[in-house]
PyMOL Python script that loads the backbone (N, CA, C, O; Angstrom):
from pymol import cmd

cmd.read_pdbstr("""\
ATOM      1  N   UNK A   1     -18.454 -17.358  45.900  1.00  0.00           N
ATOM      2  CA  UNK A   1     -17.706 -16.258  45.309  1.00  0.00           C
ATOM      3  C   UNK A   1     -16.470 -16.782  44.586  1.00  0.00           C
ATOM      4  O   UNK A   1     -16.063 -16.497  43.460  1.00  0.00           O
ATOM      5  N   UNK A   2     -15.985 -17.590  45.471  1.00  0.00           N
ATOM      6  CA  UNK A   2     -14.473 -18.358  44.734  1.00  0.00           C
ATOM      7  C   UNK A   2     -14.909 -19.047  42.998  1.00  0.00           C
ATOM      8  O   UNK A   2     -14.029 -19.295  42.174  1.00  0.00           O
ATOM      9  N   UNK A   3     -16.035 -19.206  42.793  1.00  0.00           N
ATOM     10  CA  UNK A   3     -16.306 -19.961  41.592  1.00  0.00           C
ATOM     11  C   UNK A   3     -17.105 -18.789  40.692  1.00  0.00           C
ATOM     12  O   UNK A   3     -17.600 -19.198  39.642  1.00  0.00           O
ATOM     13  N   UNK A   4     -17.312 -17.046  41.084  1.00  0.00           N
ATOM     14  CA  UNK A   4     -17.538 -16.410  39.741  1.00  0.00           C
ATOM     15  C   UNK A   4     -15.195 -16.082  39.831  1.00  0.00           C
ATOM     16  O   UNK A   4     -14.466 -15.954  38.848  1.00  0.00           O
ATOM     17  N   UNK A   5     -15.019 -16.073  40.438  1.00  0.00           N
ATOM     18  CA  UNK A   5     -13.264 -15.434  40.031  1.00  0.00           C
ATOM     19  C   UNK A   5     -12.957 -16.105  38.948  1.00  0.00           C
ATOM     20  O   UNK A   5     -12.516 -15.726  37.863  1.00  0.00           O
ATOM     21  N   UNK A   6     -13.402 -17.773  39.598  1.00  0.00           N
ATOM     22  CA  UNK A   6     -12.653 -18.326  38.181  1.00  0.00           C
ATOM     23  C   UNK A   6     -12.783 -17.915  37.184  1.00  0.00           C
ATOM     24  O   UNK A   6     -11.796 -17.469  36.600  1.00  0.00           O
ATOM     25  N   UNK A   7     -14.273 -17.891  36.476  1.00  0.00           N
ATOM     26  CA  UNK A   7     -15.111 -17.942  35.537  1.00  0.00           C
ATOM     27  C   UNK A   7     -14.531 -16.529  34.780  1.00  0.00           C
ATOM     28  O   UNK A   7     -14.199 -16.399  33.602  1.00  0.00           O
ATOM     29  N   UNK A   8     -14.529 -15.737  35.635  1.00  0.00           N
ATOM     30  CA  UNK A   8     -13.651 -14.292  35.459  1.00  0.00           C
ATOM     31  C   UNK A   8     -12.093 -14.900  34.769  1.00  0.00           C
ATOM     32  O   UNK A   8     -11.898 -15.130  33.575  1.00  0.00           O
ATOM     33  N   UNK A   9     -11.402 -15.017  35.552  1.00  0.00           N
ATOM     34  CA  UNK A   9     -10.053 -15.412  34.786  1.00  0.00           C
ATOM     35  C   UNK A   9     -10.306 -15.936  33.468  1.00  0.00           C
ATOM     36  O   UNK A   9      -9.991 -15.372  32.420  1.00  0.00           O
ATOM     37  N   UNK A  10     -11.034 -17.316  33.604  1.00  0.00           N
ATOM     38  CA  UNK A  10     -10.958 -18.068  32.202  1.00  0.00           C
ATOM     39  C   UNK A  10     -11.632 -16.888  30.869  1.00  0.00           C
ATOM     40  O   UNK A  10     -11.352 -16.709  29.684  1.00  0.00           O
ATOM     41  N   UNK A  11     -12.430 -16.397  31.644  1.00  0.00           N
ATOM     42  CA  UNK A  11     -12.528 -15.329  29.959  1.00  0.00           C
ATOM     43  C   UNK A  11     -11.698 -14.302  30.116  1.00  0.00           C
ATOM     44  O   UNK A  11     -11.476 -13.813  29.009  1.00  0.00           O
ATOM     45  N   UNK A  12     -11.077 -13.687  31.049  1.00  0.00           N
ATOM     46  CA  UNK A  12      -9.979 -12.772  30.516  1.00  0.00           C
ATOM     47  C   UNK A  12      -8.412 -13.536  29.874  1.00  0.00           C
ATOM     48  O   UNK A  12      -7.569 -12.904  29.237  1.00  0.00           O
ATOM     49  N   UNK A  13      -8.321 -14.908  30.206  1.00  0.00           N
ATOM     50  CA  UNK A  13      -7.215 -15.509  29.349  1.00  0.00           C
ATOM     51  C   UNK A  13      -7.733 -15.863  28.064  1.00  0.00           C
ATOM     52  O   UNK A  13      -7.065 -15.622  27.059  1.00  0.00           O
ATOM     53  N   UNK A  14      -8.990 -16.476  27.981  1.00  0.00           N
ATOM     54  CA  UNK A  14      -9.585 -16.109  26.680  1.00  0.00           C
ATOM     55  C   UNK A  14      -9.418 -14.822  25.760  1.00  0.00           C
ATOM     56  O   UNK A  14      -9.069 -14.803  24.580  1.00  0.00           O
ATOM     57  N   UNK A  15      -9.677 -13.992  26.396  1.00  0.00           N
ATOM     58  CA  UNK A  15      -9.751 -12.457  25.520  1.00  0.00           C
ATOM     59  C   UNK A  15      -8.178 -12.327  25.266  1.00  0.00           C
ATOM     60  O   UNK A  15      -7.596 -11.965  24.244  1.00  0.00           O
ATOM     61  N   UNK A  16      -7.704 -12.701  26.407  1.00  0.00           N
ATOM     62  CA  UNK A  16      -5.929 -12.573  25.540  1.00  0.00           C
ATOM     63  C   UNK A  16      -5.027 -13.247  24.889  1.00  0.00           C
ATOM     64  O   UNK A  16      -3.957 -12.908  24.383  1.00  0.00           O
ATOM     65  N   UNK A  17      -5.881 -14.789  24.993  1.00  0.00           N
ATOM     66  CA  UNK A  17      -5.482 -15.793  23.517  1.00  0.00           C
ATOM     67  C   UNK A  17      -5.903 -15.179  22.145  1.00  0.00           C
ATOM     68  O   UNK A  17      -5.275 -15.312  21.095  1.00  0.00           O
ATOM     69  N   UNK A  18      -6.756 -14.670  22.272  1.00  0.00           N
ATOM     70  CA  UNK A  18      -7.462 -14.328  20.916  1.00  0.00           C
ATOM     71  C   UNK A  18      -7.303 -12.794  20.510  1.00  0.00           C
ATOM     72  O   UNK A  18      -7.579 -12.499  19.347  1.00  0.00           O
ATOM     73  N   UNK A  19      -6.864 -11.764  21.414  1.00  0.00           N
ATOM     74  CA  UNK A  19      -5.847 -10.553  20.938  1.00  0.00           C
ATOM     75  C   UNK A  19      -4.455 -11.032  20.374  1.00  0.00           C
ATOM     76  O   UNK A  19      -3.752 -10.384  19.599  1.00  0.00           O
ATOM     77  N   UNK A  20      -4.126 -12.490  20.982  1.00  0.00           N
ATOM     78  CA  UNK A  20      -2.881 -12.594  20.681  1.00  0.00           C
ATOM     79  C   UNK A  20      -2.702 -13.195  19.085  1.00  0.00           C
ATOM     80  O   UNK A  20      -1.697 -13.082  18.384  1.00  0.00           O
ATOM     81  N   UNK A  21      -3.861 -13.800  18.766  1.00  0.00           N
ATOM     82  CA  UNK A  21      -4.184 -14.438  17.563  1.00  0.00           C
ATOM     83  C   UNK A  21      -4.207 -13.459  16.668  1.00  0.00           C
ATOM     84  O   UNK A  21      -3.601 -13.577  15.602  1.00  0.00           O
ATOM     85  N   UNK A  22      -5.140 -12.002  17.088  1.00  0.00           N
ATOM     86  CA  UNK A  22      -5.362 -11.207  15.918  1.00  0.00           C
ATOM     87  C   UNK A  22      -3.804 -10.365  15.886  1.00  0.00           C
ATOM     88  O   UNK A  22      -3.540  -9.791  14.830  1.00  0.00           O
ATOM     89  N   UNK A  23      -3.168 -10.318  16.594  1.00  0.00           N
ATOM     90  CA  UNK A  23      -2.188  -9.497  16.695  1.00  0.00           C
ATOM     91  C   UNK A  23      -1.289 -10.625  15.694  1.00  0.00           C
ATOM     92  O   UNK A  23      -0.724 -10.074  14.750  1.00  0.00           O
ATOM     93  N   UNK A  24      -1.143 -11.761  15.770  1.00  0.00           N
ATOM     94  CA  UNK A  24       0.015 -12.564  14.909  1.00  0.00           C
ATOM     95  C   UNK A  24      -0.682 -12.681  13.495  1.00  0.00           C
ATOM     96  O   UNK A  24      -0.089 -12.721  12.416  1.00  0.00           O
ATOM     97  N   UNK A  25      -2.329 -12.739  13.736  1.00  0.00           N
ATOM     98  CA  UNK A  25      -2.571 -12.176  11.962  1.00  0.00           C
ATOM     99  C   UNK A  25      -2.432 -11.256  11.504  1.00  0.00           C
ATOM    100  O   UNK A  25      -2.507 -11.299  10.276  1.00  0.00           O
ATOM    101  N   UNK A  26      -2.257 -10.388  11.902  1.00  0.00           N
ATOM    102  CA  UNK A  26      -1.688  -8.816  11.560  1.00  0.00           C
ATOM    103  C   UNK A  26      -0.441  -8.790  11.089  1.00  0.00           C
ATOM    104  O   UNK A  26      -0.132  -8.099  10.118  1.00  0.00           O
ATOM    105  N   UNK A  27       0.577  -9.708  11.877  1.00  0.00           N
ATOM    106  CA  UNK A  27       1.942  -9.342  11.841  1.00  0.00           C
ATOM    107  C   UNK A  27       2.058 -10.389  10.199  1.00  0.00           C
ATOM    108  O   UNK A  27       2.814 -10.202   9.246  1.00  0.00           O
ATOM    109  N   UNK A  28       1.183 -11.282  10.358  1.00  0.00           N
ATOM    110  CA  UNK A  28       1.913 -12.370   8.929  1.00  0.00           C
ATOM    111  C   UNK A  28       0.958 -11.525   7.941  1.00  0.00           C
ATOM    112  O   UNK A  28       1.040 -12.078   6.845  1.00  0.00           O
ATOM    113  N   UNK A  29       0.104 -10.443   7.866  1.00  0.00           N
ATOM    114  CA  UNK A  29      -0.553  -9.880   6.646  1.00  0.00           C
ATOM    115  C   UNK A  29       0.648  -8.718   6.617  1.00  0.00           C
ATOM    116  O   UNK A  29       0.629  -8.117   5.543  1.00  0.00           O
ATOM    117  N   UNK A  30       1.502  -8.336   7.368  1.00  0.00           N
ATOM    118  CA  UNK A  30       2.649  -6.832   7.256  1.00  0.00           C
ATOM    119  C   UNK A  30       3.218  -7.730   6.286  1.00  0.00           C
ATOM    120  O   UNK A  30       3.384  -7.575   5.076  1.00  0.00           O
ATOM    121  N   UNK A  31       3.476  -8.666   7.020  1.00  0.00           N
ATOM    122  CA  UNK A  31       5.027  -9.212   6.498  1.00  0.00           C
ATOM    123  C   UNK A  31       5.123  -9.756   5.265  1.00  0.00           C
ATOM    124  O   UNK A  31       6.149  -9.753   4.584  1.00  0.00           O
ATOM    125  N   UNK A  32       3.512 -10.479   4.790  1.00  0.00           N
ATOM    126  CA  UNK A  32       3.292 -11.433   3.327  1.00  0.00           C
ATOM    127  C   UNK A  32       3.307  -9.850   1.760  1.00  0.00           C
ATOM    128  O   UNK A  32       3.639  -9.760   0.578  1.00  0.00           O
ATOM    129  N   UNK A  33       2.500  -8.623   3.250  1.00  0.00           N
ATOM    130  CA  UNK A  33       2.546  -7.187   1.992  1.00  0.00           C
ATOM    131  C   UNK A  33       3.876  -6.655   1.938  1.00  0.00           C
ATOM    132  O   UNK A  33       4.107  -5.784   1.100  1.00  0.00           O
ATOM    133  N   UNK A  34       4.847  -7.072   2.757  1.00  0.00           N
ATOM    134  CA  UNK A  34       6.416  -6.447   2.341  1.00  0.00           C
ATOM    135  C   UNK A  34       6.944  -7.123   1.262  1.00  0.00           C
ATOM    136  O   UNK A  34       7.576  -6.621   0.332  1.00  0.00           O
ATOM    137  N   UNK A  35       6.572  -8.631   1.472  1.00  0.00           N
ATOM    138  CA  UNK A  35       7.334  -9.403   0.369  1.00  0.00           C
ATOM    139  C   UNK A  35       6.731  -9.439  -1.142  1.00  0.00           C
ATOM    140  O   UNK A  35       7.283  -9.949  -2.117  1.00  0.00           O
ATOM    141  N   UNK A  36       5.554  -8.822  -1.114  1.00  0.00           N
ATOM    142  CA  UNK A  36       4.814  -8.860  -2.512  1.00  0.00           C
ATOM    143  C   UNK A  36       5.051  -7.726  -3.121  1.00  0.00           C
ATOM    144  O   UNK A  36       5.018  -7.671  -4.350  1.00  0.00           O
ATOM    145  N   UNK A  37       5.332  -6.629  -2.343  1.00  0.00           N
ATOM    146  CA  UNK A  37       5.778  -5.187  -2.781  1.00  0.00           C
ATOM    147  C   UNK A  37       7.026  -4.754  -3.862  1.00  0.00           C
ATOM    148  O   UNK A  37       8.102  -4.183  -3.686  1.00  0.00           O
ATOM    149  N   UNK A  38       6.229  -5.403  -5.271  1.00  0.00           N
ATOM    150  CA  UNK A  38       7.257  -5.039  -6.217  1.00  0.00           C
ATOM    151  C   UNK A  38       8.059  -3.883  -6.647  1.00  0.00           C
ATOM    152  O   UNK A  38       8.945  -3.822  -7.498  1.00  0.00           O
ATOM    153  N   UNK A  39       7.521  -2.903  -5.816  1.00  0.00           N
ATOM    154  CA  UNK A  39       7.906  -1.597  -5.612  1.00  0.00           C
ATOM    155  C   UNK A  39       9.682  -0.895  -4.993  1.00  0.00           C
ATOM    156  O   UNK A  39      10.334   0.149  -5.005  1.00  0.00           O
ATOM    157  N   UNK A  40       9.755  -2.103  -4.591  1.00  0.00           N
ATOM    158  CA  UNK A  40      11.226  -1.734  -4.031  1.00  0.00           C
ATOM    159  C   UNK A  40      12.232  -2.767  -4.310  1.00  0.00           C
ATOM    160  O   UNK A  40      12.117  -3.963  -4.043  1.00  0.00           O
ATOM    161  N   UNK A  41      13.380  -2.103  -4.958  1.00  0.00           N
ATOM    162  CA  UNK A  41      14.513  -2.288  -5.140  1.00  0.00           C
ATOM    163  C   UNK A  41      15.301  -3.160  -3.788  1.00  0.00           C
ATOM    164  O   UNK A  41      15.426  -2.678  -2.662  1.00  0.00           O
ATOM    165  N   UNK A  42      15.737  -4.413  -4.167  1.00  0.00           N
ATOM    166  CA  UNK A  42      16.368  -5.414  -3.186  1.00  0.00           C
ATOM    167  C   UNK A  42      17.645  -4.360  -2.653  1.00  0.00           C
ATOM    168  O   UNK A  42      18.458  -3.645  -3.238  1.00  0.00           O
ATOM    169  N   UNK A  43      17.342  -4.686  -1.193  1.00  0.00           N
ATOM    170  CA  UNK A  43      18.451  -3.543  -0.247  1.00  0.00           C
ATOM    171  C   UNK A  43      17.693  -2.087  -0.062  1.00  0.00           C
ATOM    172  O   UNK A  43      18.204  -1.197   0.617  1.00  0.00           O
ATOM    173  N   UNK A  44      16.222  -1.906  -0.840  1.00  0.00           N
ATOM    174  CA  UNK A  44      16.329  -0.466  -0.731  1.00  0.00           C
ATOM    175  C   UNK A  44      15.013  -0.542   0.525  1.00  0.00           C
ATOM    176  O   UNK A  44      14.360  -1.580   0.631  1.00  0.00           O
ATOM    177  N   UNK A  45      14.712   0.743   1.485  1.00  0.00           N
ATOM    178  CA  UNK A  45      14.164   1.286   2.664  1.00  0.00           C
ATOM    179  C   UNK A  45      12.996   1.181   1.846  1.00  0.00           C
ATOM    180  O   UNK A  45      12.997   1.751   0.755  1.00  0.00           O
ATOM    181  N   UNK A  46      11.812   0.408   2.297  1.00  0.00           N
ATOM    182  CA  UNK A  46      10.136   0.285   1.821  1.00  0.00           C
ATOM    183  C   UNK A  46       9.817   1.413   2.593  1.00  0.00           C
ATOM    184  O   UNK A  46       8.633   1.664   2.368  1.00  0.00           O
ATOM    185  N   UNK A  47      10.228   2.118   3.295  1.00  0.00           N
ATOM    186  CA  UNK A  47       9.545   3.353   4.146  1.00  0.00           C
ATOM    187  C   UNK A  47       9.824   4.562   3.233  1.00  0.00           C
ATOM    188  O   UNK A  47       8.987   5.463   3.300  1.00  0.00           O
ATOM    189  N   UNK A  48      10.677   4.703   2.539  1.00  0.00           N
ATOM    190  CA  UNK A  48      11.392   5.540   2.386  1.00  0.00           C
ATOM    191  C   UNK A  48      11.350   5.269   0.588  1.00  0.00           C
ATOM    192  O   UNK A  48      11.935   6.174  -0.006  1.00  0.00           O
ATOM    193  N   UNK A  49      10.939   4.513  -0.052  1.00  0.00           N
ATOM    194  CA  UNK A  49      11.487   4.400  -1.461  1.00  0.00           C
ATOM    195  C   UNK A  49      10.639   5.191  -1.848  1.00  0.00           C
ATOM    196  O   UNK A  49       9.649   5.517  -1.192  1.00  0.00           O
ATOM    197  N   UNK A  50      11.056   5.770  -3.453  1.00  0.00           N
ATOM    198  CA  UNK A  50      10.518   6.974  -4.008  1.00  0.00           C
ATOM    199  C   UNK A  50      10.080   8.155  -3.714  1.00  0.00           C
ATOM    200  O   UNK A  50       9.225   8.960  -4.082  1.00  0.00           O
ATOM    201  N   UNK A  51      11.086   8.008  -2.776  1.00  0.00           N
ATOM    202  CA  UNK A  51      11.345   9.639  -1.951  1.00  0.00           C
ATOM    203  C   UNK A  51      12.254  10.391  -2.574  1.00  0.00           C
ATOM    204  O   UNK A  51      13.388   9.938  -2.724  1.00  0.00           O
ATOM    205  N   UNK A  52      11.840  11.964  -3.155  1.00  0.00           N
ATOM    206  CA  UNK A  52      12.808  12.708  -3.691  1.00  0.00           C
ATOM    207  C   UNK A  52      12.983  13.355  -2.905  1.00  0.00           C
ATOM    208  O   UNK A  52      12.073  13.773  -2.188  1.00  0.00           O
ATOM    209  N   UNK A  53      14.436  13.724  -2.736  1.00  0.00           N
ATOM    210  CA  UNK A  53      15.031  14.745  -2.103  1.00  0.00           C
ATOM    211  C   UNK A  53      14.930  16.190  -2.393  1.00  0.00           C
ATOM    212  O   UNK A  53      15.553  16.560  -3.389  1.00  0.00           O
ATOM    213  N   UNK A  54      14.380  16.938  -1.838  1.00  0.00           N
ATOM    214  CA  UNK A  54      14.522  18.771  -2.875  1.00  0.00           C
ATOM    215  C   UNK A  54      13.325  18.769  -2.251  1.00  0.00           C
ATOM    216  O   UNK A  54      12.729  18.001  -1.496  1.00  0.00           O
ATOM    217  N   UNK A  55      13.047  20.178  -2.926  1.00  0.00           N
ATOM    218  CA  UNK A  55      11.889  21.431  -2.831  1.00  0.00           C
ATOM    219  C   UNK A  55      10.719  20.263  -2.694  1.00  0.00           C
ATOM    220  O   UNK A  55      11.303  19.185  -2.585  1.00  0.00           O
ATOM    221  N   UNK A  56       9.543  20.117  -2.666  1.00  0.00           N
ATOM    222  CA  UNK A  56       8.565  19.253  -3.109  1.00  0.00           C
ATOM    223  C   UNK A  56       7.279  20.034  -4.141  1.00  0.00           C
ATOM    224  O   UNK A  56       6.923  21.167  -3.819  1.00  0.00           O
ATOM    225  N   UNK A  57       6.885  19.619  -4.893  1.00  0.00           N
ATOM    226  CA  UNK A  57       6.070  20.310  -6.090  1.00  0.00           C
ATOM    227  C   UNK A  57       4.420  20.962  -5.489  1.00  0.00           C
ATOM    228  O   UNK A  57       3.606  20.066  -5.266  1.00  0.00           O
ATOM    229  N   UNK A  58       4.052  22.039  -5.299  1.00  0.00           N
ATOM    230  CA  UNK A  58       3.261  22.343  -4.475  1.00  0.00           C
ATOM    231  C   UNK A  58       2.090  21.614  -4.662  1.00  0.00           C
ATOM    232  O   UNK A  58       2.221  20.850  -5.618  1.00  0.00           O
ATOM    233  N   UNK A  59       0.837  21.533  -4.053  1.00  0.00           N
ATOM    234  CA  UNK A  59      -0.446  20.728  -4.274  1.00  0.00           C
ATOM    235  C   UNK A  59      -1.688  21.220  -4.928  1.00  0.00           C
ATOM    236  O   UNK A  59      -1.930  22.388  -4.626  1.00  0.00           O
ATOM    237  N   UNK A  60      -2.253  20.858  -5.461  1.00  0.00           N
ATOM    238  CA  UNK A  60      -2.832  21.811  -6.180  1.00  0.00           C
ATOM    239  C   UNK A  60      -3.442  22.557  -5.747  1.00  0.00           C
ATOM    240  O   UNK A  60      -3.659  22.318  -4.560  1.00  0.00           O
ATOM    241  N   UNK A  61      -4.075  23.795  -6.249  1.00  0.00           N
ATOM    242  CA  UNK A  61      -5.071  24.474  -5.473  1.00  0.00           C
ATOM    243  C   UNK A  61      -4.328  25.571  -4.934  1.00  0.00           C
ATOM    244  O   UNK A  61      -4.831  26.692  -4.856  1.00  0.00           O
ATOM    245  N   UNK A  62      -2.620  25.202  -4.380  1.00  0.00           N
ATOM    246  CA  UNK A  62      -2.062  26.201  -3.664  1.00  0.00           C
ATOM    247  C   UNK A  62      -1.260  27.327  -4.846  1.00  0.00           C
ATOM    248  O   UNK A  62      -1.073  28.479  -4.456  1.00  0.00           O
ATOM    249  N   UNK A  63      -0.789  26.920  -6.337  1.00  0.00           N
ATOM    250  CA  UNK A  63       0.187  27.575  -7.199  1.00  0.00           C
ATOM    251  C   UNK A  63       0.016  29.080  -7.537  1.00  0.00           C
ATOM    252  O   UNK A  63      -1.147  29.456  -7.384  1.00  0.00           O
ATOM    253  N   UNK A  64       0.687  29.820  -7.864  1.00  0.00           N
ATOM    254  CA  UNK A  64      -0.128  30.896  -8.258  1.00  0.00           C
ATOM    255  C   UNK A  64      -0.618  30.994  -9.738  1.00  0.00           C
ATOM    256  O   UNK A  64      -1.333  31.932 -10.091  1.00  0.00           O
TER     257      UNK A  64
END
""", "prot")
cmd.dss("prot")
cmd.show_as("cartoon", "prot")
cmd.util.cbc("prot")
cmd.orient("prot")
């Protein structure tokens, strides 16, 4: 019995080397699409840019 536990551990540290892998490729594909994002003004909020303030213009379908 002592030798399936192991066998157990070594693939659940497996499965969490390799969540940990996809999780740090994730984070360097956020981070390489923030910096390519010619879209925003140096200093300005990427969450938030080309956001108007006011009423918002209705969608279609809804106008009278």
């Amino acid at each position: 019995m002592a030798g399936n536990t192991t066998f157990k551990k070594r693939q659940k540290e497996a499965q969490r080397i390799a969540r940990q892998q996809e999780k740090e490729l994730k984070r360097q594909q956020r981070r390489s699409e923030v910096r390519e994002s010619p879209d925003v003004a140096p200093g300005e909020d990427p969450d938030i840019a080309g956001i108007v303030p006011g009423p918002q213009p209705l969608p279609e379908g809804f106008e009278d």
